[in-house]
LUMMARGU-874929 format. One record per residue (C-alpha): residue in one letter; chain; x, y, z. Coordinates in steps of 0.2 Angstrom, whole numbers, always signed. Each point is the difference from the previous one (the first is absolute). Example, Ala and Ser with C-alpha at 12.3 -4.5 7.8 and 13.67 -1.06 7.14 Angstrom:
! LUMMARGU-874929
PT   residu   chaine       u       v       w
PT        a        A     +62     -22     +39
PT        s        A      +6     +17      -3
END
This chain:
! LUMMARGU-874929
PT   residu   chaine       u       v       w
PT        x        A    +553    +663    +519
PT        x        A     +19      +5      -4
PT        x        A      +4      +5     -18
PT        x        A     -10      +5     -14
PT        x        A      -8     -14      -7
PT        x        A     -16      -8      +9
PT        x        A      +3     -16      +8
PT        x        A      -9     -14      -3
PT        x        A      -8     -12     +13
PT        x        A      +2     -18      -3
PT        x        A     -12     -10     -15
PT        x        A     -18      +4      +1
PT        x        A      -2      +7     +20
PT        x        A     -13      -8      +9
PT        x        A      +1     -21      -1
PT        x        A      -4      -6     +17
PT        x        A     +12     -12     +11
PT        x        A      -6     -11     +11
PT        x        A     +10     -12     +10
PT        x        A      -2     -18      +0
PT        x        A     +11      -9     +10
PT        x        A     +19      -3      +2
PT        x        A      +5     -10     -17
PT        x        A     +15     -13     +10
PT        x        A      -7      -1     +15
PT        x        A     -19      -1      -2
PT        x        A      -5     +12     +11
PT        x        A     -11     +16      +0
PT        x        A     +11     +14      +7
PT        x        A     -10     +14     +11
PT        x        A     +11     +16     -11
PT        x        A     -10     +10      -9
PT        x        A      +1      +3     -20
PT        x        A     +11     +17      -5
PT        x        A     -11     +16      +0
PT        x        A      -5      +8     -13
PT        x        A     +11     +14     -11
PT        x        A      -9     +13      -5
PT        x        A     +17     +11     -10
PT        x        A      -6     +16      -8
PT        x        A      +4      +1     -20
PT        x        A      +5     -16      +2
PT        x        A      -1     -19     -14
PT        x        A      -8     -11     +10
PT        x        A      +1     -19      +4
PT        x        A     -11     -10      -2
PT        x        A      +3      -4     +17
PT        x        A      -9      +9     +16
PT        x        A      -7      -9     +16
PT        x        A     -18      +0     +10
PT        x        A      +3      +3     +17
PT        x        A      -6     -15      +2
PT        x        A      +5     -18      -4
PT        x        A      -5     -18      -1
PT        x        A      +9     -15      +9
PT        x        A      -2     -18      -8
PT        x        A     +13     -13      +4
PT        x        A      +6     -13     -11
PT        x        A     -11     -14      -3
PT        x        A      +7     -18      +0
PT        x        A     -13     -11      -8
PT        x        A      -1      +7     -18
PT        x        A     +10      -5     -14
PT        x        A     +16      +5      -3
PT        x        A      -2     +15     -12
PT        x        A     -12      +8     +16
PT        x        A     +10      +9     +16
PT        x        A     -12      +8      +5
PT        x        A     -18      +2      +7
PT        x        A      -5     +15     -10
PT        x        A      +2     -10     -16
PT        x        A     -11     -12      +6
PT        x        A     -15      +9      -4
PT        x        A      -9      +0     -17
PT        x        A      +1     +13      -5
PT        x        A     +18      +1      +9
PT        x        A      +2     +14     +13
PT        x        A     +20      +0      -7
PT        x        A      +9      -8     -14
PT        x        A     +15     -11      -2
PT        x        A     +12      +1     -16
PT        x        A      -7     -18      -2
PT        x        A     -18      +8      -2
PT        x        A      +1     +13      -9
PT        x        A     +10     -10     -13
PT        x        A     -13     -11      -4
PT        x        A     -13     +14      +1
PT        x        A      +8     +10     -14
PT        x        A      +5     -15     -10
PT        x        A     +20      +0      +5
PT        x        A      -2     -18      +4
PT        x        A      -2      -6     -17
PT        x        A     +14      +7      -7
PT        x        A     +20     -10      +0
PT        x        A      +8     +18      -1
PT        x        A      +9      +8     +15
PT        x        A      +5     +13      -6
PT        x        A     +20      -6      +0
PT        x        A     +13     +10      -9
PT        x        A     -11     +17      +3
PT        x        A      +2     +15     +11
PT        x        A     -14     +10     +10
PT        x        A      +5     +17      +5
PT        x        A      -9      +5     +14
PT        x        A      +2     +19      +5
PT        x        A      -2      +7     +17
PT        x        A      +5     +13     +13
PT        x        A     +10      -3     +17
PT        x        A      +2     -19      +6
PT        x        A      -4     -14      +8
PT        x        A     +16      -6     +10
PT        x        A     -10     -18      +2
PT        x        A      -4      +0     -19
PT        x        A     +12     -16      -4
PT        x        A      -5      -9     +14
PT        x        A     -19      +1      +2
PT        x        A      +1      -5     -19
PT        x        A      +8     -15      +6
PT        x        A     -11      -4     +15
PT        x        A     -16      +3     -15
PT        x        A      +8     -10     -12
PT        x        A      +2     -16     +14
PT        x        A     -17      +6      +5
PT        x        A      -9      -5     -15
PT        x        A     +12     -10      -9
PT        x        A      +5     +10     -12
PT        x        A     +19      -1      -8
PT        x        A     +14     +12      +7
PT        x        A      +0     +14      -9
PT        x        A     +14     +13      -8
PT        x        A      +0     +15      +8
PT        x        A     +10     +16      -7
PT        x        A      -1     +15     +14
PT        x        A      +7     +16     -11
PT        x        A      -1     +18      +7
PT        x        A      +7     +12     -12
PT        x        A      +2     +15      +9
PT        x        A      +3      -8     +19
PT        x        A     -11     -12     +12
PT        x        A      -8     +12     +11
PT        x        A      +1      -8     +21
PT        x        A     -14      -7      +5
PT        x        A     -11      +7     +14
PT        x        A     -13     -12      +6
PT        x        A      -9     +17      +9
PT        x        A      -1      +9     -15
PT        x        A     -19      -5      -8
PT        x        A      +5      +5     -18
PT        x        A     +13     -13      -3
PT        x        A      -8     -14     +12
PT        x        A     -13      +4     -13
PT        x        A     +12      -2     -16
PT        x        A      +8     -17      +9
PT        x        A     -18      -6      -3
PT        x        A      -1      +3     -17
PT        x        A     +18      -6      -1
PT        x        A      -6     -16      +7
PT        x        A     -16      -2     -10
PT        x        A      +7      +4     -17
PT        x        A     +17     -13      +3
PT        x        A     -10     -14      +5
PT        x        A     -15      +2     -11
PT        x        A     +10      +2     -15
PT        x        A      +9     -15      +6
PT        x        A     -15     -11      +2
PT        x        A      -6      +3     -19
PT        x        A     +17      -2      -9
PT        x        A      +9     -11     +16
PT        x        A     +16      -1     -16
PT        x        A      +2     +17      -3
PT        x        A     +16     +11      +8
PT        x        A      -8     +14     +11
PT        x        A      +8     +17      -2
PT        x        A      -5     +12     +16
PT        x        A      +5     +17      -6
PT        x        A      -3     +11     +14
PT        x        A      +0     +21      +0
PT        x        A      +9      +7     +15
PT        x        A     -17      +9      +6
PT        x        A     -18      +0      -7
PT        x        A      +2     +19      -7
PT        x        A      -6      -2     -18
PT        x        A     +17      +4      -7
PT        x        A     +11     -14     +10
PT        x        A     -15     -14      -7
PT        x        A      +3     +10     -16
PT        x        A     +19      -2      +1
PT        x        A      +0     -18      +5
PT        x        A     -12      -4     -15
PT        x        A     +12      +8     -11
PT        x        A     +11     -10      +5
PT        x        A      -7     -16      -2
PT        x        A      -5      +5     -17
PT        x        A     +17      +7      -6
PT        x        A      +8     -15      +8
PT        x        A     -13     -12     -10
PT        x        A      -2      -9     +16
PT        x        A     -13     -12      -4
PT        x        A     -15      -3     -14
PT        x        A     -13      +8     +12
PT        x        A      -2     +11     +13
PT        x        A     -12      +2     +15
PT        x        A      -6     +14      +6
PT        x        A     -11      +1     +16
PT        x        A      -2     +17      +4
PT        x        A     -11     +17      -5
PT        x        A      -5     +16      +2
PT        x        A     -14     +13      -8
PT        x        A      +5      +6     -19
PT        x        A      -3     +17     +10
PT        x        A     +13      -1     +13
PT        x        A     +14      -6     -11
PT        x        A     +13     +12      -3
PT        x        A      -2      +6     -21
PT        x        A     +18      -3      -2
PT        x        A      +5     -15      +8
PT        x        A     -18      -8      -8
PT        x        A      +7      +4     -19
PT        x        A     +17      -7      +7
PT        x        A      -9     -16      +6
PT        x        A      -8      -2     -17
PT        x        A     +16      +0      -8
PT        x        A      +8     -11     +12
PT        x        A     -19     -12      -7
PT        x        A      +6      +5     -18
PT        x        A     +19      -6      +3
PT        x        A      -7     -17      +8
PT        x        A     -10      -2     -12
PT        x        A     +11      +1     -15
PT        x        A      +8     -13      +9
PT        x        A     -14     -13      +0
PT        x        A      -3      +2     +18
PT        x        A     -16      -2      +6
PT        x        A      -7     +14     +13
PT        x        A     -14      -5     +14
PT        x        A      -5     +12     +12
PT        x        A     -15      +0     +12
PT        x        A     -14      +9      -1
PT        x        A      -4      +5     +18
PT        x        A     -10      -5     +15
PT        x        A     -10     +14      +2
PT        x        A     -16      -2     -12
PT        x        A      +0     +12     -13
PT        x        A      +7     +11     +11
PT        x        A     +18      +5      +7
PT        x        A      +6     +11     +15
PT        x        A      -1     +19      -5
PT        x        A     +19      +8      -2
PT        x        A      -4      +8     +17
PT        x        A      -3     -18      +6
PT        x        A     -18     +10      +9
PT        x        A     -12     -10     -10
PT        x        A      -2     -12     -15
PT        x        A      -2      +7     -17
PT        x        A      -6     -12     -15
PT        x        A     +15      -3      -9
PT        x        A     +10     -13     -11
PT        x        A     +17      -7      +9
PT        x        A     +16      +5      -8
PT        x        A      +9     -12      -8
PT        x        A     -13     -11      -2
PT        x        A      -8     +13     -11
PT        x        A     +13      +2     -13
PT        x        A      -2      -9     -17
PT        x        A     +15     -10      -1
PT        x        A      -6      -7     +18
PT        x        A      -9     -16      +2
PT        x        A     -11      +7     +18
PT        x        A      -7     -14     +12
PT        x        A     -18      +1      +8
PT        x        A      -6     -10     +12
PT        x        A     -14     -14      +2
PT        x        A      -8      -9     +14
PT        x        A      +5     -17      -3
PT        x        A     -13     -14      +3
PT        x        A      +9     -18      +3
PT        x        A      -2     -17      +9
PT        x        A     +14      +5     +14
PT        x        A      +7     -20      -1
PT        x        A      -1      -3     -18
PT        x        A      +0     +18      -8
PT        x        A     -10      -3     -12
PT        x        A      -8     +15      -9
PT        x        A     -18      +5      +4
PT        x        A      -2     +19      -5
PT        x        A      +8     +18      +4
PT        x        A      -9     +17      +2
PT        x        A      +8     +18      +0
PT        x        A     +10      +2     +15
PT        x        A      -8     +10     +15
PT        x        A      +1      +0     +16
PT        x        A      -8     +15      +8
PT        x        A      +5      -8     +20
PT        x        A     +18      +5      -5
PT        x        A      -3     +16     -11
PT        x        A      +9     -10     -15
PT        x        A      -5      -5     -17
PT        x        A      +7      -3     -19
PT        x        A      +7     +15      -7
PT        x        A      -6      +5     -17
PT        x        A      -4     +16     -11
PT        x        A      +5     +11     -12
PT        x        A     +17      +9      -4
PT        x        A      -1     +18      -1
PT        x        A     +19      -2      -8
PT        x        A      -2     -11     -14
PT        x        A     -11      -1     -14
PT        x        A      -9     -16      -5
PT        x        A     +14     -11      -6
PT        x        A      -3      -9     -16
PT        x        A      -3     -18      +8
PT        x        A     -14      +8      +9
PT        x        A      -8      +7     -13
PT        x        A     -15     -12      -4
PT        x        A      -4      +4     +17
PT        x        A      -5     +21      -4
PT        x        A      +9      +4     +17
PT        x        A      +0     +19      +3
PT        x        A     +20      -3      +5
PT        x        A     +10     -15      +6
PT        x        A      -8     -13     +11
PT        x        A      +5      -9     +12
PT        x        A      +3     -13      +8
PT        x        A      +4     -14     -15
PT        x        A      -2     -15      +9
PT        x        A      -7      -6     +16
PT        x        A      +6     -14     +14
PT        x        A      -6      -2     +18
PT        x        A      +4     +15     +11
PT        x        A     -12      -6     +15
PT        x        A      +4      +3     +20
PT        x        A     -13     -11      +6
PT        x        A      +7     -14     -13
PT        x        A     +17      +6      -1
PT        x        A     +16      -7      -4
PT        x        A     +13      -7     +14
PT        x        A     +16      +6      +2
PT        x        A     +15      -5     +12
PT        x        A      +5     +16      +7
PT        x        A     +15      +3     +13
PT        x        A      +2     +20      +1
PT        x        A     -16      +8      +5
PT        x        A      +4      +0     +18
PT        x        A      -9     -13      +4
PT        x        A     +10     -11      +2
PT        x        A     +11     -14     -13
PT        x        A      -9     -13      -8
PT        x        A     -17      +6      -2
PT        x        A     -13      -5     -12
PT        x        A     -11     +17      -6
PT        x        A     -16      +1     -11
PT        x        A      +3     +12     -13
PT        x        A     -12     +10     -13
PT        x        A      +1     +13     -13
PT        x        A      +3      +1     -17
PT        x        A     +19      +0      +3
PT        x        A      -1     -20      +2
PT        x        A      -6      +0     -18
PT        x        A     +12     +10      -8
PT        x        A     +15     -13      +3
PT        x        A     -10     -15      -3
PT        x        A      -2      +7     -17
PT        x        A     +17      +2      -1
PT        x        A      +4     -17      +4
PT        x        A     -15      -4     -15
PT        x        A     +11     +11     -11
PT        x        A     +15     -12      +6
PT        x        A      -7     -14      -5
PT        x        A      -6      +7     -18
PT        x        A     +19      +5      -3
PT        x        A      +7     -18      +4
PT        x        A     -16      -8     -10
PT        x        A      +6     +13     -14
PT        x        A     +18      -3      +2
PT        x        A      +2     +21      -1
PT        x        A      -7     +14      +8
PT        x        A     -19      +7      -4
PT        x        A      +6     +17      +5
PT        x        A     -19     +13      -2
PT        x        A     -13     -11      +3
PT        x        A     -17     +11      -1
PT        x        A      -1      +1     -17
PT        x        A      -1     -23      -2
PT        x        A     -12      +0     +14
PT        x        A     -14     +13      -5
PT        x        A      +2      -7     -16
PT        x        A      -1     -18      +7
PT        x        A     -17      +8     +10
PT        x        A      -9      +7     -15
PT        x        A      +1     -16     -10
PT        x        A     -12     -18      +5
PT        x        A     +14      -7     +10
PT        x        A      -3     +14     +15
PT        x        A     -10     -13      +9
PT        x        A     +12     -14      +0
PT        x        A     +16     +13      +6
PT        x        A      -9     +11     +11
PT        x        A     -13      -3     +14
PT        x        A     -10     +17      -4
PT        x        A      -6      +9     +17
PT        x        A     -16      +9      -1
PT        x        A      -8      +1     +16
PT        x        A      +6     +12     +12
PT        x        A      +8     +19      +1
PT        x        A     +15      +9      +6
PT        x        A     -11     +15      +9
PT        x        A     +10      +3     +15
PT        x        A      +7     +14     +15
PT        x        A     -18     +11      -7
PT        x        A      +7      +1     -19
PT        x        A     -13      -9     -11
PT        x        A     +11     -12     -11
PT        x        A      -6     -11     -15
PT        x        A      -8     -17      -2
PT        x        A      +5     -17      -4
PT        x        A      -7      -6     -19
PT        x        A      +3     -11     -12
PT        x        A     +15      +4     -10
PT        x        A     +14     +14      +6
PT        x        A      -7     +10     +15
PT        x        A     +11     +12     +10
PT        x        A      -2     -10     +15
PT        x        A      +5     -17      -6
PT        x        A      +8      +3     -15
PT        x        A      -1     -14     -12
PT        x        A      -1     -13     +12
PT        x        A     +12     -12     +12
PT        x        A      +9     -13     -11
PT        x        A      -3     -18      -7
PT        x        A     +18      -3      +4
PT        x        A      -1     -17     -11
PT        x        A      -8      +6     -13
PT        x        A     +10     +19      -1
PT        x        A     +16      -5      +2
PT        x        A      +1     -10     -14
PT        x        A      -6     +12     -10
PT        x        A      +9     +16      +5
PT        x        A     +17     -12      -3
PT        x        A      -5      -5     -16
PT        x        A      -4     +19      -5
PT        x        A     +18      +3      +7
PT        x        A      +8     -12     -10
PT        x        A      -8      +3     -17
PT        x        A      +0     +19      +1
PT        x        A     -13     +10      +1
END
């Protein structure tokens, strides 16, 4: 890696794609998924690949809000915008998220980015969105050969059109660094923060507290401090790993808790296995993300960086835990993304997993709390611990307690009721939260 800092590898590293068909024409294509990117001393995506992938056309007998044969399952094999709205309780809600901006940072690009968000858009009849491209120190070329940024135009993808499909309203900003070194993320972060880009920003990417760079981690958290005096809010992913993360030699996996997920002023996403009718989406239950066939779990743990922060405190953590929160982070029950830049050819419909498909959904839910609010929540962890520790947990949160993050031979935590370091305090009652998250907004807290 050039420079001094460590790089980081795009959002939580190992989500799964899997190919299902050509999104226009309706036909499987016989090209195979990207490979997988291994970078040493990287921040990872949440976006990898399994050598292998799944082909299932379109289907054109079921309804309109279905495309696809893989949501025709219950539980669904792969998930619509229009499913997981109604699992999480978007449907219920009139806001869209209008007059809002999401930040979404990332490293590299997609040259395909505005129009596969178009062809997605038609795809599941979602409104034409407002799309902002912003690279503050330069738009490095894209090289379809190169595995890194084939992986990073994944993520790219994934976090564009998933914030999209919660907050469909809501101006999209896409700051990219010029490489995924962890000062060039570090500088375009900056940027969007000294700029006061947006009212929250999405972060789909980590790395081992351990192999972060002292100096360019206490530079990160003033950049966190800076955005936070700003009433930004800060979402992050916490990793797709398990309880562990790549050693800094990238030789093994070390148990560790993903940087910036980890730090206070960040709200970090876990990930869930998301059980729903694949036509209608309604809700049935969630467990603790893991899938051992793809070496890929929820991350979760405990910071050797930060002290317990005060809104964790009922909790008698030995140090900041993470994740915060929860939302599906499944492979096999992944979400679907139109995808033109893998190399695989244009048009292309993918099944996507990781915890880096939460992390911008909660961003458009953030979205959606600042239009209700009519102003900006900015630092949401303390509202929703304190929201978890009083008798309306239940009707904001669904609580995940079966499961674990155990994963690549490091012994990781359990699923319980309450906050665990798997799940965090649980995936959103989007109809029930919202509201309540834009009220604590507009009163004060």
């Amino acid at each position: 890696m050039a420079g001094s800092g460590y790089g980081r590898r795009a959002g939580s590293w190992v989500a799964a794609i899997a190919l299902v068909g050509a999104a226009v024409a309706g036909t499987p294509s016989s090209a195979a998924a990207a490979p997988r990117t291994d970078t040493v001393h990287a921040k990872s995506p949440a976006i990898g690949t399994h050598p292998s992938y799944r082909r299932a056309g379109r289907t054109t007998d079921a309804p309109a809000a279905t495309t696809f044969s893989c949501q025709t399952t219950t539980p669904a094999d792969c998930y619509g915008p229009a499913q997981i709205r109604t699992a999480y309780g978007f449907d219920k809600l009139s806001v869209t998220g209008a007059g809002r901006t999401i930040v979404i940072i990332d490293a590299f690009q997609s040259p395909t980015i505005r129009h596969d968000l178009s062809v997605f858009d038609q795809l599941f009849e979602l409104p034409g969105a407002s799309l902002d491209n912003i690279a503050p120190d330069g738009l490095t070329p894209f090289d379809v050969t190169d595995e890194n940024m084939v992986s990073w135009a994944a993520e790219i993808t994934l976090d564009v059109e998933w914030a999209h499909a919660i907050a469909p309203a809501a101006h999209l900003k896409l700051v990219l660094a010029k490489s995924n070194e962890d000062p060039d993320i570090l500088s375009a972060t900056r940027y969007a923060v000294d700029h006061n880009l947006g009212d929250v920003i999405s972060q789909s990417f980590g790395e081992a507290e351990q192999c972060m760079d002292p100096q360019v981690q206490a530079a990160q958290h003033r950049v966190f401090e800076a955005a936070t005096r700003k009433n930004i809010t800060l979402l992050a992913s916490s990793g797709d790993q398990g309880a562990a993360q790549p050693s800094c030699d990238g030789s093994t996996y070390i148990k560790a808790a993903s940087t910036p997920a980890s730090d206070p002023l960040v709200t970090g996403v876990g990930g869930t296995r998301l059980f729903a009718d694949g036509v209608t989406g309604a809700y049935q239950s969630e467990t603790a993300w893991n899938e051992p066939d793809y070496e890929a779990a929820t991350g979760g743990g405990f910071s050797i960086l930060y002290r317990t922060p005060l809104y964790q405190r009922p909790l008698r953590l030995p140090s900041r835990g993470v994740p915060d929160v929860a939302y599906n982070a499944a492979i096999d029950g992944g979400v679907l993304i139109v995808w033109s830049s893998s190399g695989a050819g244009s048009d292309l419909v993918f099944i996507i997993g990781g915890t880096s498909a939460g992390t911008p959904q909660w961003a458009g839910l953030t979205a959606l709390v600042d239009q209700s609010a009519k102003r900006r929540i900015g630092f949401m962890n303390g509202v929703l611990y304190a929201a978890a520790f009083s008798p309306a947990y239940r009707r904001l949160f669904h609580d995940i307690t079966t499961g674990d993050n155990s994963s690549n031979g490091v012994t990781g935590f359990p699923a319980k009721k309450g906050w665990d370091a798997a799940t965090g305090l649980g995936s959103p009652k989007a109809n029930a939260l919202v509201p309540l998250l834009a009220a604590v907004a507009r009163h004060g807290r």
